[in-house]
SEDREN-801950 format. One record per atom (N, C-alpha, C): residue number from 0; x, y, z. Coordinates in steps of 0.1 Angstrom, whole numbers. Layout:
<atoms>
ATOM  resi     px     py     pz
ATOM   NUM      X      Y      Z
...
</atoms>
This chain:
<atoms>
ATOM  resi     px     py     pz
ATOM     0   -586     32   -377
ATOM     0   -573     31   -371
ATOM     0   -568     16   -372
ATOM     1   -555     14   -376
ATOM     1   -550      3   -376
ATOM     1   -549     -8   -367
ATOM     2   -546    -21   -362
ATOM     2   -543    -25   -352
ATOM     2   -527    -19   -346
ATOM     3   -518    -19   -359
ATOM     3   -505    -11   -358
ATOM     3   -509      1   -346
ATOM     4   -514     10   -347
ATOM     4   -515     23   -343
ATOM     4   -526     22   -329
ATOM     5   -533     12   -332
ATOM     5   -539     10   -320
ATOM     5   -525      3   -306
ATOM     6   -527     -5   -304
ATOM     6   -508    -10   -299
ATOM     6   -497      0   -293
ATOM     7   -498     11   -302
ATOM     7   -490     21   -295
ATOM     7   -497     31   -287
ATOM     8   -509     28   -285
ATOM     8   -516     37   -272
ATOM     8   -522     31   -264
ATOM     9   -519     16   -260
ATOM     9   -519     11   -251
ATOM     9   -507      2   -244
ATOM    10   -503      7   -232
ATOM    10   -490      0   -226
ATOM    10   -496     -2   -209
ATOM    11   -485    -15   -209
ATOM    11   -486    -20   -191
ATOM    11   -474    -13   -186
ATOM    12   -471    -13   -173
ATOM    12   -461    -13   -165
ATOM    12   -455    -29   -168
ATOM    13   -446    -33   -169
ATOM    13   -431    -46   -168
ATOM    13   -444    -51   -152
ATOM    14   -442    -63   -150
ATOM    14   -446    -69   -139
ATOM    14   -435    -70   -130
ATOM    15   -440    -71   -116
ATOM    15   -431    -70   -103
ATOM    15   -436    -80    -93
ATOM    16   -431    -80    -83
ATOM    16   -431    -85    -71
ATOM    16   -429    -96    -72
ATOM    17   -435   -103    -63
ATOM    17   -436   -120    -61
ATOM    17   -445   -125    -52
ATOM    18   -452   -132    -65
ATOM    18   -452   -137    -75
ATOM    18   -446   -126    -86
ATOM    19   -444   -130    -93
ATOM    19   -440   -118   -106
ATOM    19   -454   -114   -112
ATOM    20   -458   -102   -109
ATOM    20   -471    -96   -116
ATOM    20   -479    -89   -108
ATOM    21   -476    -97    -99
ATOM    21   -489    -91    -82
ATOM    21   -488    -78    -77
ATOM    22   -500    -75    -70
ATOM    22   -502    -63    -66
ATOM    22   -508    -64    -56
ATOM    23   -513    -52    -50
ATOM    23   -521    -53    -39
ATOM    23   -532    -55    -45
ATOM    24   -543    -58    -40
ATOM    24   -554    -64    -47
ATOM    24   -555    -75    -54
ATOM    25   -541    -81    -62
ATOM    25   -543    -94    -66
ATOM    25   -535   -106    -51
ATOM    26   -528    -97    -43
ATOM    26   -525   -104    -30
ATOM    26   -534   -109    -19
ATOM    27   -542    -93    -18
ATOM    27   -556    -97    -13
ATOM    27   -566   -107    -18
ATOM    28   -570   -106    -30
ATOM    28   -574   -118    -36
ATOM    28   -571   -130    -35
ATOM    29   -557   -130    -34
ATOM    29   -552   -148    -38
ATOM    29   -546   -151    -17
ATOM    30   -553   -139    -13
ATOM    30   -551   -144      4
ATOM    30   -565   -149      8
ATOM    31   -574   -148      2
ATOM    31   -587   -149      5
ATOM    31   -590   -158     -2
ATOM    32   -588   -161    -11
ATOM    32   -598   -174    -25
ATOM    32   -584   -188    -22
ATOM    33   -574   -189    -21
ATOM    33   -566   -197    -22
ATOM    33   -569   -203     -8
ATOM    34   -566   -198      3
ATOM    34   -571   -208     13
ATOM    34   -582   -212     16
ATOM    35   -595   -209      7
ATOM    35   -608   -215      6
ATOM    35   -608   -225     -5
ATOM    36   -602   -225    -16
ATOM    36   -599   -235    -28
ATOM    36   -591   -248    -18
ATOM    37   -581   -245    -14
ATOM    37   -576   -255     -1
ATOM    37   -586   -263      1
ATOM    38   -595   -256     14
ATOM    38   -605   -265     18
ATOM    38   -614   -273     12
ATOM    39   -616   -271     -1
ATOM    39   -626   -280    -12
ATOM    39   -618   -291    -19
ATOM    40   -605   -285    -19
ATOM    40   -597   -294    -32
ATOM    40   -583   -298    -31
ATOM    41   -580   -307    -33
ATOM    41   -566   -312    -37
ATOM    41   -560   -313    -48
ATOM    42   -550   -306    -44
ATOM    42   -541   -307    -56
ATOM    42   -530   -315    -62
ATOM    43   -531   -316    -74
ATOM    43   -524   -326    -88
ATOM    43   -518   -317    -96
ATOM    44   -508   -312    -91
ATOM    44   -503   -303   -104
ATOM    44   -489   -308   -108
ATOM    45   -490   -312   -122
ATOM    45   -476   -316   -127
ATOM    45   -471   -305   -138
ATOM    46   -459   -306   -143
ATOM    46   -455   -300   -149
ATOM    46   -452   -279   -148
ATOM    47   -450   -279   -133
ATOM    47   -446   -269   -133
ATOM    47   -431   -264   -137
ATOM    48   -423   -273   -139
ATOM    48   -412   -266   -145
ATOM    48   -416   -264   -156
ATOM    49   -426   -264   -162
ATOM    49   -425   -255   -177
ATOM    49   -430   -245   -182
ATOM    50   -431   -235   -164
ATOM    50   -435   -221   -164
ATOM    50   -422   -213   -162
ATOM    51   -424   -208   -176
ATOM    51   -413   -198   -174
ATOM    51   -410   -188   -162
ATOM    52   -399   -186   -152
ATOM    52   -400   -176   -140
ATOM    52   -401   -164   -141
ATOM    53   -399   -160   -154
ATOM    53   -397   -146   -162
ATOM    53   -400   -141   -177
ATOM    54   -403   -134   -178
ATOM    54   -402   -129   -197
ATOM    54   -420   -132   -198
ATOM    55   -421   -129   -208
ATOM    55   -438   -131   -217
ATOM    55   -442   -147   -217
ATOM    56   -455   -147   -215
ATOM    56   -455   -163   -218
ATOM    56   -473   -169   -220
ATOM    57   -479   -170   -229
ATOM    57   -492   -173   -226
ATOM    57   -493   -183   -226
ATOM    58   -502   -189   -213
ATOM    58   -506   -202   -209
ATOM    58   -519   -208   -210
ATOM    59   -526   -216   -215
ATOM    59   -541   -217   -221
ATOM    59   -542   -227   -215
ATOM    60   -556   -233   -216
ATOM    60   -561   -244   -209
ATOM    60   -575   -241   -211
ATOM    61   -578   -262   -211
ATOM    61   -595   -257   -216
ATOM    61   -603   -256   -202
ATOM    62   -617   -254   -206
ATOM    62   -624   -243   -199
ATOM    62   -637   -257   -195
ATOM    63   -640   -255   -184
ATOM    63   -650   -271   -178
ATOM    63   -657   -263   -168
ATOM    64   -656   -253   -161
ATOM    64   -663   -249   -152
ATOM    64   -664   -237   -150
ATOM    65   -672   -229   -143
ATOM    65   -671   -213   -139
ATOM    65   -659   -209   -126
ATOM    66   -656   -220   -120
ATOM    66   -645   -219   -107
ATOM    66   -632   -223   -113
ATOM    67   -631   -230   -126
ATOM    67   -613   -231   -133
ATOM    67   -602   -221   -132
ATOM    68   -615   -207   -135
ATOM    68   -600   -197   -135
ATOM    68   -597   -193   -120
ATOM    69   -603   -196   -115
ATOM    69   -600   -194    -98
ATOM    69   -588   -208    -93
ATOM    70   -589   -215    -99
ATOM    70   -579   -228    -99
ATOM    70   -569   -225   -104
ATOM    71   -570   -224   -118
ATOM    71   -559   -220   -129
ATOM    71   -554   -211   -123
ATOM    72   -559   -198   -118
ATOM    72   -549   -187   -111
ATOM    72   -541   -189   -103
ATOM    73   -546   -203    -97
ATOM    73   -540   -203    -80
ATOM    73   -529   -214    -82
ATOM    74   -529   -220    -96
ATOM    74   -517   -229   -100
ATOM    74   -505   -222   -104
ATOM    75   -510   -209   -110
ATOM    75   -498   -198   -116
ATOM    75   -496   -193   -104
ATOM    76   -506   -186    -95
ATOM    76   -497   -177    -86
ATOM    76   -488   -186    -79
ATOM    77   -495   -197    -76
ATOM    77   -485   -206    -62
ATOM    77   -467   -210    -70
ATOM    78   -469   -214    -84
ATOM    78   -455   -216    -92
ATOM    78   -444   -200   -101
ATOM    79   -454   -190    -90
ATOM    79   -445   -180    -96
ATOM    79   -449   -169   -101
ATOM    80   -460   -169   -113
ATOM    80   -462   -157   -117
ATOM    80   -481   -159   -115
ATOM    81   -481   -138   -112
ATOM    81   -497   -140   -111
ATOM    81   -502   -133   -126
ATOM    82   -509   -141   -133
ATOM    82   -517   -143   -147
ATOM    82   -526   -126   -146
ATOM    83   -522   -123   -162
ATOM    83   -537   -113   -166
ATOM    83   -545   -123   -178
ATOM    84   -554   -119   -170
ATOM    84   -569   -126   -185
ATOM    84   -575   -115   -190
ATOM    85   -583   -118   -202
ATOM    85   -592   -109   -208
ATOM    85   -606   -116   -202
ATOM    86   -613   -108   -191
ATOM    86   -622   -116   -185
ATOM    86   -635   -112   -194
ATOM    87   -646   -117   -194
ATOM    87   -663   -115   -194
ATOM    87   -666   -103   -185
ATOM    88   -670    -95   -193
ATOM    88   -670    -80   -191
ATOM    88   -685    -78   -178
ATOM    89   -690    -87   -178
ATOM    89   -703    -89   -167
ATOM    89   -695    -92   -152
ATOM    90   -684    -99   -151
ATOM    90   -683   -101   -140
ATOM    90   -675    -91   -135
ATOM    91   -669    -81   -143
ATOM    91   -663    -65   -138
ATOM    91   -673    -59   -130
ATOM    92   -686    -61   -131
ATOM    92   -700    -51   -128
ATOM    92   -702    -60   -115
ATOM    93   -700    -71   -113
ATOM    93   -702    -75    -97
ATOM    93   -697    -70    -87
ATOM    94   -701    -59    -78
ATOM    94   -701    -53    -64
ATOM    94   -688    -62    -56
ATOM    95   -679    -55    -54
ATOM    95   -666    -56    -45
ATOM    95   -660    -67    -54
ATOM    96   -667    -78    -63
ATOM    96   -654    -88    -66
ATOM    96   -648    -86    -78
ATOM    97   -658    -70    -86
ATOM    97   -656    -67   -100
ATOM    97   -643    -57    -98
ATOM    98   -643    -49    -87
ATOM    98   -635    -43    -82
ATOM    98   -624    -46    -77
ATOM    99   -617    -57    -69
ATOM    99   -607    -68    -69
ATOM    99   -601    -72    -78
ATOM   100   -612    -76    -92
ATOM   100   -607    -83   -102
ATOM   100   -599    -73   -114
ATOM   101   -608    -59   -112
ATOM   101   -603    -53   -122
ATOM   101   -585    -46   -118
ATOM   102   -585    -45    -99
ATOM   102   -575    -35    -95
ATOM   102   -561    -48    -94
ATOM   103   -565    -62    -97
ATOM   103   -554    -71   -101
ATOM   103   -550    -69   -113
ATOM   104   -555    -62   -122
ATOM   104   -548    -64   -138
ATOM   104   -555    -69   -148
ATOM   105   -568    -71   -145
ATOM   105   -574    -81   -151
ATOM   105   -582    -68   -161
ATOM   106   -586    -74   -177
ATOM   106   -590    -69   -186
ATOM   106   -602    -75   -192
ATOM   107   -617    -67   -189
ATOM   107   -631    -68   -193
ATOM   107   -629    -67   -207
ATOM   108   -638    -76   -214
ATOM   108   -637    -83   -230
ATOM   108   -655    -83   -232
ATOM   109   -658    -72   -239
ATOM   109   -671    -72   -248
ATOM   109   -672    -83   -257
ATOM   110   -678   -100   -251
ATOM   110   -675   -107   -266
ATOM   110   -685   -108   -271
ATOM   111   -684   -115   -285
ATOM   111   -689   -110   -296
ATOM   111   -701   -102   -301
ATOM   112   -687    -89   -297
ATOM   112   -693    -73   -300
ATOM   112   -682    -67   -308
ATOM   113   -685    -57   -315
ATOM   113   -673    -52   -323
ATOM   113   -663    -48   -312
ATOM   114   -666    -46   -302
ATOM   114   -652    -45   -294
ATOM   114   -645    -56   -289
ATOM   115   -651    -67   -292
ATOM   115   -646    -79   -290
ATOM   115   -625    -77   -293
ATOM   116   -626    -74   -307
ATOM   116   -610    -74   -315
ATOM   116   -603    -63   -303
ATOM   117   -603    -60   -296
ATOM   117   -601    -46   -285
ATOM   117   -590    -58   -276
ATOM   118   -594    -71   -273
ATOM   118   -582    -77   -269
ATOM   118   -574    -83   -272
ATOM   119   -572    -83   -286
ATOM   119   -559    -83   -292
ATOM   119   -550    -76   -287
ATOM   120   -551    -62   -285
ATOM   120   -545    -50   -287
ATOM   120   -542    -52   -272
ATOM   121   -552    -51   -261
ATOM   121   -547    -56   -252
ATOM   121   -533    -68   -247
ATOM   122   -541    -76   -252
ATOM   122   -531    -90   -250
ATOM   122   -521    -82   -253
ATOM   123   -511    -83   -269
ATOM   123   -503    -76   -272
ATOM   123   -496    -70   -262
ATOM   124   -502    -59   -255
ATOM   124   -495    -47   -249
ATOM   124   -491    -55   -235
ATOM   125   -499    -63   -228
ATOM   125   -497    -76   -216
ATOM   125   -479    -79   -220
ATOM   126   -481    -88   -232
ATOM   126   -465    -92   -233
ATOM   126   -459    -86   -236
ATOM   127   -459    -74   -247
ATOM   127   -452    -68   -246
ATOM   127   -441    -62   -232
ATOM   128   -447    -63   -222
ATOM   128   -446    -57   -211
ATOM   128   -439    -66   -202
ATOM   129   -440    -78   -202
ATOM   129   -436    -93   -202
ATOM   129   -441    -99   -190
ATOM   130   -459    -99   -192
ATOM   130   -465   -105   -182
ATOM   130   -469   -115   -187
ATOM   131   -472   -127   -179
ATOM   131   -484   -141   -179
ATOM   131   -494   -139   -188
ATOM   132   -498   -137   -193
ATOM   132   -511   -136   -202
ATOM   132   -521   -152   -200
ATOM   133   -530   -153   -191
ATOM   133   -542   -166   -194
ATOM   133   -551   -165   -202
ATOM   134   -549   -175   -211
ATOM   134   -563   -173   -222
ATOM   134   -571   -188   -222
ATOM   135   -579   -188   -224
ATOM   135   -588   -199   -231
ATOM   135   -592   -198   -242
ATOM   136   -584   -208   -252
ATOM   136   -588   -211   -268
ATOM   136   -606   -210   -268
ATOM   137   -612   -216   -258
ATOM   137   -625   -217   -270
ATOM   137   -634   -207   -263
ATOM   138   -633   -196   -255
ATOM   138   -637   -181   -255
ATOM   138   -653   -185   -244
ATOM   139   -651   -195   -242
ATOM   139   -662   -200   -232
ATOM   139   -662   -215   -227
ATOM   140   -670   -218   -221
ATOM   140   -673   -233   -214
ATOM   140   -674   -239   -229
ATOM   141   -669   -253   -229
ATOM   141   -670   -265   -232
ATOM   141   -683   -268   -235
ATOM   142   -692   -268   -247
ATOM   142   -704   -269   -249
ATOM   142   -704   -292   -247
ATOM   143   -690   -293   -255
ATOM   143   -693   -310   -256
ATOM   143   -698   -315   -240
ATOM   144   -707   -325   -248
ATOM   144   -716   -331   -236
ATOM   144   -706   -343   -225
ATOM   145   -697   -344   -232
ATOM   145   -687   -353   -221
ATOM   145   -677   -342   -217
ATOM   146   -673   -331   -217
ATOM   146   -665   -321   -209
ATOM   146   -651   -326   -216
ATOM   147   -650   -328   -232
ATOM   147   -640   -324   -238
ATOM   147   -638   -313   -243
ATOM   148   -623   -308   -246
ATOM   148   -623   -296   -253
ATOM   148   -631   -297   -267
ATOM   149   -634   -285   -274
ATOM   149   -641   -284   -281
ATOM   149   -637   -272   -289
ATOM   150   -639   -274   -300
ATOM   150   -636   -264   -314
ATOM   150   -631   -248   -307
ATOM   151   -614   -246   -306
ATOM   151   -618   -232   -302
ATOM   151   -615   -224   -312
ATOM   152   -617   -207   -311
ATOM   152   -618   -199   -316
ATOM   152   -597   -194   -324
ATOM   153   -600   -185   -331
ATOM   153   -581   -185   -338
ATOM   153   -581   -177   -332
ATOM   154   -583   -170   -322
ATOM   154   -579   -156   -317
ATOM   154   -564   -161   -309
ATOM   155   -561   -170   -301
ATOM   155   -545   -175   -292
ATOM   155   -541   -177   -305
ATOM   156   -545   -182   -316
ATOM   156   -531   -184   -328
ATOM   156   -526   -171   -333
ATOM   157   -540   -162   -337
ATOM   157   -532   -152   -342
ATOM   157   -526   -141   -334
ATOM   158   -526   -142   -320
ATOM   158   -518   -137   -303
ATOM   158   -500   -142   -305
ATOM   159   -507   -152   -307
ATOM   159   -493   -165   -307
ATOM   159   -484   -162   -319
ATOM   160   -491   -162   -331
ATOM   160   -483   -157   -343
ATOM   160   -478   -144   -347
ATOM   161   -484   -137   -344
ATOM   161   -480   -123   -340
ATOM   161   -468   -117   -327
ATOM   162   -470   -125   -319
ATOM   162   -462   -122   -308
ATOM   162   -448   -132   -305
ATOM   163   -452   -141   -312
ATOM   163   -438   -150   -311
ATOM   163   -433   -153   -294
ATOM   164   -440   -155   -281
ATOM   164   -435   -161   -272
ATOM   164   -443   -173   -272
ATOM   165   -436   -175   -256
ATOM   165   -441   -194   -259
ATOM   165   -453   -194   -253
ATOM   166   -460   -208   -257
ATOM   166   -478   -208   -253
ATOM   166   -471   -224   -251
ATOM   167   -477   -224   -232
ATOM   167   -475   -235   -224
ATOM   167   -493   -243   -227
ATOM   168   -492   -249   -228
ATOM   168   -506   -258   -230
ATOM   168   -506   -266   -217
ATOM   169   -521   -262   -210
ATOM   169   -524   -266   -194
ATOM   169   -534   -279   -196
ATOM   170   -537   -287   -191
ATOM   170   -550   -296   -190
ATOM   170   -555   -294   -172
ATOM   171   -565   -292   -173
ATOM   171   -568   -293   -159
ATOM   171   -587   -298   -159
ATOM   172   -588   -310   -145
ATOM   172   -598   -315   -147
ATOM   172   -600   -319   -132
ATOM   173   -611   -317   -130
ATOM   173   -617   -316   -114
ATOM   173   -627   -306   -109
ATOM   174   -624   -295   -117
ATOM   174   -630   -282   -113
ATOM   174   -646   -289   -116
ATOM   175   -647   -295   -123
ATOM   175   -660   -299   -128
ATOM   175   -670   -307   -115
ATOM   176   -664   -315   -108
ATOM   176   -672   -320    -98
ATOM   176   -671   -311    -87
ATOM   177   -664   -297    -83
ATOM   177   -668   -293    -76
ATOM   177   -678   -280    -78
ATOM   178   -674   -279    -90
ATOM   178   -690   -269    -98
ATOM   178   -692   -278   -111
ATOM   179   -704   -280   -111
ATOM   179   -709   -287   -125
ATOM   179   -708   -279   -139
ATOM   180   -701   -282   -147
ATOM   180   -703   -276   -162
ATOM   180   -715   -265   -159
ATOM   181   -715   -251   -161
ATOM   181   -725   -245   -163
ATOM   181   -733   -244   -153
ATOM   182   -726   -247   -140
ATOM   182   -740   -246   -133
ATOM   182   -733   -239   -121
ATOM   183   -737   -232   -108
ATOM   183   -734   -229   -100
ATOM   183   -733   -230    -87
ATOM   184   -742   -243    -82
ATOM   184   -740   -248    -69
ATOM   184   -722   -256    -65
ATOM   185   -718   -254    -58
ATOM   185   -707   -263    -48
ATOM   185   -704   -273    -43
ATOM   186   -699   -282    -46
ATOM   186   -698   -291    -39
ATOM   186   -690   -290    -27
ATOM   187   -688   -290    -13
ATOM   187   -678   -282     -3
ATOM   187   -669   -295      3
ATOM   188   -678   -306      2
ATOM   188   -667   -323      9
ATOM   188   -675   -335      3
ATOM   189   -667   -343      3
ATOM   189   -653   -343      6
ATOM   189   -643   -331     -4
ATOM   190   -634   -326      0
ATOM   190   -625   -326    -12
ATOM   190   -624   -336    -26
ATOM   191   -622   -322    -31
ATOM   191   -620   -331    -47
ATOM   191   -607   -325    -51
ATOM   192   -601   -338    -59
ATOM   192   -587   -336    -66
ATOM   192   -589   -329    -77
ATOM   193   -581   -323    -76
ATOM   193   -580   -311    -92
ATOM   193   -568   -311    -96
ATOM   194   -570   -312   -110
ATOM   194   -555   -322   -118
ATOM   194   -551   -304   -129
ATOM   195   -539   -304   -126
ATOM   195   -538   -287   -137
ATOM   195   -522   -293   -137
ATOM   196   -523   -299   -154
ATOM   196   -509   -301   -159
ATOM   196   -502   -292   -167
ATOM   197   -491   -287   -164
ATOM   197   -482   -280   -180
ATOM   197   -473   -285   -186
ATOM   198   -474   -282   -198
ATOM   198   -470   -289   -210
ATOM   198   -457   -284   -213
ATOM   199   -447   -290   -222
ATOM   199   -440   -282   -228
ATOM   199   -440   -270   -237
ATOM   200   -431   -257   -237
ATOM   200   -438   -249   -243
ATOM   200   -440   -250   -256
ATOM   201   -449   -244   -268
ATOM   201   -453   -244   -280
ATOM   201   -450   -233   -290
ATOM   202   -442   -235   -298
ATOM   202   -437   -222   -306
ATOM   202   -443   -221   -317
ATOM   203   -446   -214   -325
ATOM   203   -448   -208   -337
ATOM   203   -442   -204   -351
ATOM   204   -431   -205   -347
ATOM   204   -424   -199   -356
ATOM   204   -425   -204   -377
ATOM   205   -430   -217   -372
ATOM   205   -434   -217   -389
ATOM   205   -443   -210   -393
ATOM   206   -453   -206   -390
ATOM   206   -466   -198   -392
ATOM   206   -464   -184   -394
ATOM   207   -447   -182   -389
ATOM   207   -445   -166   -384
ATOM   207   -451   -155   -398
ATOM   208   -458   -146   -398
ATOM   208   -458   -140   -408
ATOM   208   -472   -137   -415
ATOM   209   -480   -147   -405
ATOM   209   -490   -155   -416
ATOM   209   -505   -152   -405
ATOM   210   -501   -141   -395
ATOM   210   -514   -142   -389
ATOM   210   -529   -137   -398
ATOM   211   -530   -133   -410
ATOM   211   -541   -131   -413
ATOM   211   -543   -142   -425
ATOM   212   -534   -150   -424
ATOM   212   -540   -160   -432
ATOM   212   -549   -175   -427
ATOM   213   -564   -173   -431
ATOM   213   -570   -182   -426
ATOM   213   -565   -200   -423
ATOM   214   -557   -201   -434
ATOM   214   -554   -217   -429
ATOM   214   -544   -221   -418
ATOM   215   -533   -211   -418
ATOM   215   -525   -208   -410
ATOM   215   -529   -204   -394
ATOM   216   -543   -199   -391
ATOM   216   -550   -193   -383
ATOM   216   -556   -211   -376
ATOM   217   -561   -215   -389
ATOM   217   -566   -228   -383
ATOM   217   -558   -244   -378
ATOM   218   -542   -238   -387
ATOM   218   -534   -248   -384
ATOM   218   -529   -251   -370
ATOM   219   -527   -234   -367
ATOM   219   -521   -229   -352
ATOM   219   -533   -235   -343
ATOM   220   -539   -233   -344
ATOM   220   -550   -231   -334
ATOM   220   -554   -247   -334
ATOM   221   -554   -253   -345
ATOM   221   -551   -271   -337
ATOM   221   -544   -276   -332
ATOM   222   -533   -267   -336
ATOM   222   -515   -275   -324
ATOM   222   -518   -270   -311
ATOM   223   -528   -261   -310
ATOM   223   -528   -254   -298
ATOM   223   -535   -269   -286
ATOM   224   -550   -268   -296
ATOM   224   -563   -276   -292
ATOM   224   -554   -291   -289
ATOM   225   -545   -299   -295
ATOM   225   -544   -309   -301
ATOM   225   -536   -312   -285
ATOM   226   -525   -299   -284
ATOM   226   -518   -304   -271
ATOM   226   -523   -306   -258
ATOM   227   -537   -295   -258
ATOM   227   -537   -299   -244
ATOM   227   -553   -309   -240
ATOM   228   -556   -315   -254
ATOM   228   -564   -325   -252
ATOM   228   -556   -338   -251
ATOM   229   -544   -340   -258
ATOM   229   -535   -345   -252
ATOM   229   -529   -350   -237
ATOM   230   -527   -339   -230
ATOM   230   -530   -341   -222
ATOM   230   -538   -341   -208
ATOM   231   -551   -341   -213
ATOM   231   -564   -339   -206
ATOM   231   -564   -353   -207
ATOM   232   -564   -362   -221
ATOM   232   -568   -377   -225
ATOM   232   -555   -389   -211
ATOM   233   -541   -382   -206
ATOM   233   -536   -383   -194
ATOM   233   -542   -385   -185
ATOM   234   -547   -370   -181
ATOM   234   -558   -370   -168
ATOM   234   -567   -379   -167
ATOM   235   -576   -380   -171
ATOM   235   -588   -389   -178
ATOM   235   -583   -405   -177
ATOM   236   -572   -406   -181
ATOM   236   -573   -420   -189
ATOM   236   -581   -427   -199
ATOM   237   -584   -413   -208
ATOM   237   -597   -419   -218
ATOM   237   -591   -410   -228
ATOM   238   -595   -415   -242
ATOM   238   -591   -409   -256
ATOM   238   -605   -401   -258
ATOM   239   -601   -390   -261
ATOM   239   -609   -381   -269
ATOM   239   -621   -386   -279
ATOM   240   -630   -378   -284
ATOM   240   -640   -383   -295
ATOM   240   -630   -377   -309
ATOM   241   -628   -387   -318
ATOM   241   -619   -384   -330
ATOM   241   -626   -369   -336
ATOM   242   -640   -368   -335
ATOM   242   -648   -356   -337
ATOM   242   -647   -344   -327
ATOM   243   -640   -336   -333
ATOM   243   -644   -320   -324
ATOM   243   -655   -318   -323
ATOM   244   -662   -316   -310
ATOM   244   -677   -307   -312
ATOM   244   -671   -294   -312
ATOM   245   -680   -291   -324
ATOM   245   -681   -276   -331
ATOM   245   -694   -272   -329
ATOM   246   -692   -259   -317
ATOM   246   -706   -249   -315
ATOM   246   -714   -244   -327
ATOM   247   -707   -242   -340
ATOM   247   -710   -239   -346
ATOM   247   -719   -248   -360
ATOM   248   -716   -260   -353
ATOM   248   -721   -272   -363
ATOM   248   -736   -273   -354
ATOM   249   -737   -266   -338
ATOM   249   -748   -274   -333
ATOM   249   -758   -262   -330
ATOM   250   -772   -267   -326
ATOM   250   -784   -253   -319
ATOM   250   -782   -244   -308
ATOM   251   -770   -251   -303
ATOM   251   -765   -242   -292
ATOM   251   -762   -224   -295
ATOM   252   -767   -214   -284
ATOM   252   -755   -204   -287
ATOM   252   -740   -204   -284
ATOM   253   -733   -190   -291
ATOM   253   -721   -194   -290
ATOM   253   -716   -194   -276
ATOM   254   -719   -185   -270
ATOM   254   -717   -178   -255
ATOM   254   -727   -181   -248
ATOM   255   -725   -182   -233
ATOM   255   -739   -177   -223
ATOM   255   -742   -192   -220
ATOM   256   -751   -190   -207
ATOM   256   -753   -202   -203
ATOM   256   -764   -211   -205
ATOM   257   -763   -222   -217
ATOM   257   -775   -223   -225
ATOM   257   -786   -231   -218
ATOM   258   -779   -239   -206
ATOM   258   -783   -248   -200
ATOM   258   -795   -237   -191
ATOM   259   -790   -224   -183
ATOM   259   -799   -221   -180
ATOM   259   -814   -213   -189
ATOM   260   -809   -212   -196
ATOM   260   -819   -209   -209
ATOM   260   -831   -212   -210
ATOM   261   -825   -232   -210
ATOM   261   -834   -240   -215
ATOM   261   -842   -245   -199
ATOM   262   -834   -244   -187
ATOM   262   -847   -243   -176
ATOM   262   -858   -228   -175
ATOM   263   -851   -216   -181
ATOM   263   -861   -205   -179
ATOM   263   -871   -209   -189
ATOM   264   -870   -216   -200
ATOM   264   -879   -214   -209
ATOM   264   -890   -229   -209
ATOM   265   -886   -236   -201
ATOM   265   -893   -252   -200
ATOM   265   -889   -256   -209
ATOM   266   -892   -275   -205
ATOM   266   -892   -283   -212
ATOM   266   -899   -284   -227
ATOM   267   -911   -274   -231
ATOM   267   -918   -278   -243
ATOM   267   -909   -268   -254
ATOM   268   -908   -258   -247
ATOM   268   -897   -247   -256
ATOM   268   -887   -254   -266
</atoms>
């Protein structure tokens, strides 16, 4: 079956309410996790006029902690629209919070499994429909050892090229001192500042035409990377390493948390 043919048997409802998208379950959620995010953290958020109030729009940002998308969400809901992701299909199976997450909108992603390509077809049908779509270019945490972005995957380009709306490029940085890269303890005080900037939006339209062509796949997907290390290198006040770390260059796996890996297995492993 084609991706064409796949596409036409999957559709959203148009998003509603207000925020634009919300539902019951994503209100309950963001009444319960937002005034706990409160108590830990302060917020730095610039560049919210460059979220669209209405129409399709995917917004990316790189990925530093397991608590970001609980930040990142609470940046969109609070400026307007509440976001669908294609989440890690493990955290659907978690008791009452898999259930919340799924009855907001949210879409479990087998990755890399042959049903991985399944949220394409998803995404697609999201805007089509003309909801928020949140993605993260590199399909997991940040393997680089200083918490830069890092080589991501062409799946947002060929989203982007195919679908022709705008892709807002976010930086956001903080989430990291209050969960460490990869790891799961809390930090609860002082508060920590958490910086989640948006960018101006990013169009595509040269590439239009061209999503299965690999260079074009790779060109997009660096204007993607390029902007919001950009402005991450803002946040920071520090320039990037001229070198992408590429997961694929190093021993690491692609996915999964390597760090705990390498404590189940000891030091001599």
């Amino acid at each position: 079956m084609s991706g064409e043919q796949q596409n036409l048997k999957i559709e959203y409802a148009p998003p509603t309410g207000k925020p634009l998208g919300t539902n019951n379950y994503f209100n309950f959620g963001a009444g319960v996790i937002i005034p706990l995010l409160n108590l830990i953290s302060k917020r730095d958020w610039r560049g919210v006029e460059n979220l669209p109030k209405s129409g399709p729009v995917i917004v990316v940002s790189n990925h530093i902690s397991y608590i970001d998308p609980l930040l990142f969400a609470a940046f969109l809901f609070k400026n307007g629209r509440a976001p669908r992701f294609l989440g890690k299909a493990a955290v659907f199976k978690v008791p009452v919070i898999g259930k919340i997450i799924a009855g907001s909108g949210q879409i479990p992603v087998e990755r890399e499994t042959e049903n991985a390509s399944h949220a394409l077809v998803h995404a697609i049908a999201f805007l089509k429909a003309g909801h928020c779509l949140g993605v993260y270019p590199e399909g997991t945490l940040t393997r680089d050892p200083n918490t830069w972005p890092m080589k991501a995957k062409t799946g947002i380009a060929r989203l982007a090229i195919i679908t022709q709306v705008p892709v807002i490029p976010c930086a956001q940085w903080g989430a990291q001192e209050i969960m460490p890269t990869y790891e799961k303890r809390i930090k609860l005080f002082p508060r920590t500042k958490v910086s989640v900037w948006a960018g101006k939006p990013l169009t595509f339209e040269r590439w239009a035409g061209r999503e299965e062509d690999p260079v074009a796949l790779e060109e997009a997907t660096q204007y993607v990377m390029s902007a919001i290390t950009k402005q991450l290198e803002e946040i920071r006040g520090q320039k990037a390493p001229a070198e992408i770390f590429d997961p694929h260059n190093s021993a690491l796996p692609r996915i999964g948390n390597f760090k705990s890996k390498k404590r189940r297995r000891g030091p001599s492993s």
